[in-house]
N, C-alpha and C positions, 0 to 999 in steps of 0.2 A: 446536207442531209435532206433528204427528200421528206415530203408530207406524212406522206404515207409510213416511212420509218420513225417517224417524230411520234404518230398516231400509234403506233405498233408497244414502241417502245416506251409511253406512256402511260399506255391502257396494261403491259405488262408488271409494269412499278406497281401501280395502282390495285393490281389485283397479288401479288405480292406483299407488299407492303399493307394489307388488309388482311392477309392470311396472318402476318406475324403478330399483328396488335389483337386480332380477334383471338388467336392460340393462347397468348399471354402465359410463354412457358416457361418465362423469367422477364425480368425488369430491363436486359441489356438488348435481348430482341425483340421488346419491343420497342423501346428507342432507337434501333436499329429499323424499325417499320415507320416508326415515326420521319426519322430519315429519309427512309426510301421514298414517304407521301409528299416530303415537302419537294423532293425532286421531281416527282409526278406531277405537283400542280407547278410549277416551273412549264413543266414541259407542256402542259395542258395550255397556260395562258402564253405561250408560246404558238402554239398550233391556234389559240383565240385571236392573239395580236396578228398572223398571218392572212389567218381568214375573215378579219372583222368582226369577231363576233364577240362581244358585250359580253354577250352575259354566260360565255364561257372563260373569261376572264375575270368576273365581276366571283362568280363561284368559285373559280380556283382561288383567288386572290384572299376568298373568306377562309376555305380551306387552307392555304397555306399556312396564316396565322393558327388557325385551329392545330393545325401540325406542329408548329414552331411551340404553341402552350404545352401538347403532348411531351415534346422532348424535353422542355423546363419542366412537365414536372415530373417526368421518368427518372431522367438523368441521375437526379444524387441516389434516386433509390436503386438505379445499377451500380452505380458506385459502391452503398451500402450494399449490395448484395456479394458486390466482388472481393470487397475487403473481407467480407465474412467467408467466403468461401476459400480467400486466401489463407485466412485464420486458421482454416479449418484443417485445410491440408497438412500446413506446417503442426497444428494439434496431432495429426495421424502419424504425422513421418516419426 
């Protein structure tokens, strides 16, 4: 994979994965954004480790963890939302 693909398809996670958590149109997409960031900063301090650069690793590396806390503490509340929504269905049928 070339740089420039690595750079593309990072900066698209990135801006994705910030549209889902900023909408917050349930609890599973945003941990589904949460997801997408931590793969973003993967690929970022990827594209950091390649070109040397500190302190685009040093940031993603902060971000990541700030991503990985998002999804602990989204998760049981998608859970909670799905279970209820499952409830709910079978309440209607």
């Amino acid at each position: 994979m070339s740089l420039e693909v690595l750079r593309t398809v990072a900066a698209a996670m990135t801006i994705i994965a910030a549209t889902m958590v900023a909408a917050n149109w349930n609890a599973r997409i945003t941990v589904w954004g949460f997801a997408l960031f931590i793969a973003s900063s993967i690929a970022w301090i990827a594209d950091g480790i390649i070109e040397s650069k500190s302190s685009l690793i040093i940031q993603n590396a902060a971000l990541l963890l700030i991503n990985v806390l998002g999804v602990w503490r989204w998760l049981p509340r998608a859970g909670k939302e799905a279970a209820a929504s499952q409830a709910e269905d079978r309440a209607i049928r």
